[in-house]
C-alpha positions in Angstrom: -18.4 166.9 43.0 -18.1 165.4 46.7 -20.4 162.2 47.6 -21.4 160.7 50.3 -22.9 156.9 50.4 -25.4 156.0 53.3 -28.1 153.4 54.2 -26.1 150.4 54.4 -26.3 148.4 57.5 -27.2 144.5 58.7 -30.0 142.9 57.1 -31.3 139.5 56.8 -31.3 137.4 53.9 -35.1 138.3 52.0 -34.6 142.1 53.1 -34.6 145.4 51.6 -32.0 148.5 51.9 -32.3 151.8 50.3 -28.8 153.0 49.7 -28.4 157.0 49.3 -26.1 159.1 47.9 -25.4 162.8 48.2 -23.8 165.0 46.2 -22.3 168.3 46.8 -21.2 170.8 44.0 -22.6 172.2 40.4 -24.3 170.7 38.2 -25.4 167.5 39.6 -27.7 166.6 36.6 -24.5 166.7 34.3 -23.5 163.6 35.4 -24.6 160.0 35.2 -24.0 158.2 38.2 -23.2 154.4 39.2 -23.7 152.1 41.9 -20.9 149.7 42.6 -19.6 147.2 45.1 -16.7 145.5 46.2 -16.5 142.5 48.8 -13.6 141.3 50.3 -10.8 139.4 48.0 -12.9 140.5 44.6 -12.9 143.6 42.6 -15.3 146.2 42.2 -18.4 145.3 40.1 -20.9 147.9 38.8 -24.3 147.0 40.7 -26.6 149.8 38.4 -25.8 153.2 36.8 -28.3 155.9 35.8 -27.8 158.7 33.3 -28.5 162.1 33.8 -31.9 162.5 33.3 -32.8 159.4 34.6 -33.9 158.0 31.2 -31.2 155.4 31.2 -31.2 152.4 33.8 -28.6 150.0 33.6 -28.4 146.8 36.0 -26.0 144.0 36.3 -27.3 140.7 35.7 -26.7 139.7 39.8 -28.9 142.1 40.7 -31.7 142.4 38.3 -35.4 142.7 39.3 -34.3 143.3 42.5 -32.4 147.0 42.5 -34.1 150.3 41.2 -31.7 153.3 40.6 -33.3 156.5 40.7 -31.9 159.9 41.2 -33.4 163.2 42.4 -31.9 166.0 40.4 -33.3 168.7 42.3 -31.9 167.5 45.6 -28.8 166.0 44.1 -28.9 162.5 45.4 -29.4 159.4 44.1 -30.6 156.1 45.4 -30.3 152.1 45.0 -33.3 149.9 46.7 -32.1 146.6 46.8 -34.8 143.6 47.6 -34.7 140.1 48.2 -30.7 140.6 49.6 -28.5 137.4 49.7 -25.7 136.8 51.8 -23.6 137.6 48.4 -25.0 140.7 48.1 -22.7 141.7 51.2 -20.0 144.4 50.3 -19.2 147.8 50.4 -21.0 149.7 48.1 -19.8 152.7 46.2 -21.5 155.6 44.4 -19.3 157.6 41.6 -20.3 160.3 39.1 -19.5 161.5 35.6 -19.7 163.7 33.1 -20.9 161.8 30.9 -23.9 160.7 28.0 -25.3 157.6 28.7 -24.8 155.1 31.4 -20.7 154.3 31.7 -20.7 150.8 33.2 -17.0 150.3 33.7 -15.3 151.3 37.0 -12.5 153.2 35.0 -15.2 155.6 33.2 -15.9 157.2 36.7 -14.1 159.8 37.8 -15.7 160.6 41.3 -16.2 158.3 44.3 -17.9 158.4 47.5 -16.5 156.4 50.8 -18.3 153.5 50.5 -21.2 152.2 52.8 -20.9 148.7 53.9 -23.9 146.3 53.1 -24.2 143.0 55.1 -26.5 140.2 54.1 -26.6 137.4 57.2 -28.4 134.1 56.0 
């Protein structure tokens, strides 16, 4: 599977973005997907992951009551609205997919990665 992350972009401190990703390939709703970011001098941190079906939502604690993952399996993409941004919500962000059950939440489980979209909080 191919993926392409999009929606990221300069946004004030208090503001929303809806991060995309795309998927091209078979069986898109075979694999449970992540959301992940890295900024500059730290490692990459899962943000939220989604399995499937969608039945499964996991969110990291930074990030929590203000992200929804969702995925639309019929149009293979899946998306991360982010609210309330804070300047340390500024990094790239990542999508990445796997075959997997459940919702992997370790950056080593994935085997499939988009380019990245970069995500700027100003304050």
């Amino acid at each position: 599977v191919q993926l392409q992350a999009s929606g990221g972009g300069l946004v004030q401190a208090g503001g929303s973005l809806r991060l995309s990703c795309a998927a091209s390939g078979r069986f898109f709703s075979s694999y449970a997907m992540g959301w992940f970011r890295q900024a500059p001098g730290k490692e990459r941190e899962i943000v939220a992951a989604i399995s499937w079906n969608g039945g499964s939502r996991y969110y990291a604690d930074s990030v929590k009551g203000r992200g929804t993952i969702s995925r639309d399996n019929a149009q293979n993409t899946v998306s991360l609205q982010m609210n309330s941004l804070k300047p340390e919500d500024t990094a790239v962000y990542y999508c990445a997919a796997v075959v997997r059950v459940g919702v992997p939440t370790k950056y080593s489980e994935y085997d499939y990665w988009g380019q990245g979209t970069q995500v700027t909080v100003s304050s």
